[in-house]
Each structure stands twice: as structure tokens, then as C-alpha cells.
C-alpha positions as CSV (number, residue, x, y, z in Angstrom):
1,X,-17.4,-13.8,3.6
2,X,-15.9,-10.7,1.9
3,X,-12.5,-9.3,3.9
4,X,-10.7,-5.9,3.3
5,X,-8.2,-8.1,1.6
6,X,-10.0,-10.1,-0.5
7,X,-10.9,-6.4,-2.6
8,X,-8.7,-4.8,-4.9
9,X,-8.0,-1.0,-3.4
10,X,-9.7,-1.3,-0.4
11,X,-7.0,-3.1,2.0
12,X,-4.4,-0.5,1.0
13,X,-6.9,2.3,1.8
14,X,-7.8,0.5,5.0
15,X,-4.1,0.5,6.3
16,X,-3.3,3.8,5.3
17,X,-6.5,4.8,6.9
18,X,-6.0,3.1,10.2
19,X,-2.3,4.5,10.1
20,X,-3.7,8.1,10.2
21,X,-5.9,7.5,13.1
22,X,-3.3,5.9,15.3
23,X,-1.4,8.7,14.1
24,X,-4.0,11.0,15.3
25,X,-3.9,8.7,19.0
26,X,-7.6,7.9,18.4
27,X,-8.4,5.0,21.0
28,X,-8.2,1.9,20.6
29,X,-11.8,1.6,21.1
30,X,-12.4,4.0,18.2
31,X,-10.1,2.1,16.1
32,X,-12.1,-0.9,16.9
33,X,-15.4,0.4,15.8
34,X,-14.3,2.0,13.0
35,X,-12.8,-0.8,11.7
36,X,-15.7,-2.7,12.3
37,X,-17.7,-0.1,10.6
38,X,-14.9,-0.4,7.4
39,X,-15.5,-3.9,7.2
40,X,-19.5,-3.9,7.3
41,X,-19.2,-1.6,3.9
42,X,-16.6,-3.8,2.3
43,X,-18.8,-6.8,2.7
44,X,-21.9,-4.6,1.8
45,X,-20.5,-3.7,-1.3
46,X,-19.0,-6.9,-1.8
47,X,-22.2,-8.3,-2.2
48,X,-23.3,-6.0,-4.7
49,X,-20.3,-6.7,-6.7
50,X,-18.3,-3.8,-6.5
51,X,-14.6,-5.6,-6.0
52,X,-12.8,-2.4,-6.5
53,X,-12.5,0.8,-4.8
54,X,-13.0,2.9,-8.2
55,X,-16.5,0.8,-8.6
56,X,-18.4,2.5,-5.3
57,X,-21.1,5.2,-6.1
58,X,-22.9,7.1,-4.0
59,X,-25.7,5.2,-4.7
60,X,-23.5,1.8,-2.9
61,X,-23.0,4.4,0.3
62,X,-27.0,5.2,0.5
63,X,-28.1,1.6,-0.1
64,X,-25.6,0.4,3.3
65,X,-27.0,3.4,5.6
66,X,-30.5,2.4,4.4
67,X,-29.5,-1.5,5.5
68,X,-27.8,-0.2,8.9
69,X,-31.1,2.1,9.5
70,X,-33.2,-1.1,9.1
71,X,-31.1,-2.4,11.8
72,X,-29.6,-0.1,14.0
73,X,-30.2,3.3,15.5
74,X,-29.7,6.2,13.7
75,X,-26.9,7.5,15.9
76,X,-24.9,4.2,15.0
77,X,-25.9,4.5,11.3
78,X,-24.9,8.3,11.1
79,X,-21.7,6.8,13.1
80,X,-20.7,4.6,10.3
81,X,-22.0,7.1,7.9
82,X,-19.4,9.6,8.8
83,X,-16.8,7.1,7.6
84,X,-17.1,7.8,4.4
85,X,-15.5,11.5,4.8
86,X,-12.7,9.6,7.0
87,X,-11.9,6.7,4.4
């Protein structure tokens, strides 16, 4: 499985992110499911071989809320689509 780490870019964007919402005293249950949310895109892209931050299109960003609408509600995909003006 695909980590944060494991991708060039994208675990130095993750800790700076997560940084700025404890900075912002976001709960810890929001920093839970955003992370989670973080780490469902990195493995999303991960398997479409995008291993750098520079390599995501919008096109990477509309095929994962078209795989979380196929699987969750769209109040949790438009939750983890918001992200992506976070991250």
C-alpha cells in the first residue's frame, strides 16, 4: 500500500498541512478525518502512477470523487472533495 511517505512531495505537503490546522485548533477529530481523507487520494493517485505532487491533474481529482461517489455519500465525497482547496 501507498503511504504519504512513500511519494515524493506529498509527505512534506502533508506535515505542513496538518501543522496549519493544528495551528488553526481544528479537532482532533477533524484532523483525523482529514488525514484519512489525505491518505485515500495519495493511494488513489498512487495507483494511477502519479508519484509526485507536480504529476496530479485535475482529471486525478475528478476520477477519486467519482470512486468515493460510487462508494460513499455525497456529503462524505464533497467532504473529502473540499480538501483539495485545503492541501
Amino acid at each position: 500500500m501507498l503511504t504519504v511517505e512513500s511519494l515524493g512531495g506529498f509527505e512534506r505537503l502533508t506535515r505542513s498541512w496538518s501543522r496549519h490546522l493544528r495551528a488553526e485548533n481544528k479537532s482532533p477529530r477533524t484532523l483525523e478525518t482529514y488525514g484519512e481523507a489525505v491518505g485515500q487520494f495519495v493511494n488513489h493517485v498512487g495507483r494511477e502512477g502519479i508519484v509526485e505532487v507536480g504529476g496530479v491533474e485535475v482529471a486525478h481529482i475528478e476520477s477519486f470523487i467519482a470512486d468515493l461517489l460510487a462508494v460513499y455519500s455525497p456529503a462524505t465525497a464533497n467532504n473529502r472533495f473540499r480538501l483539495r482547496e485545503r492541501f
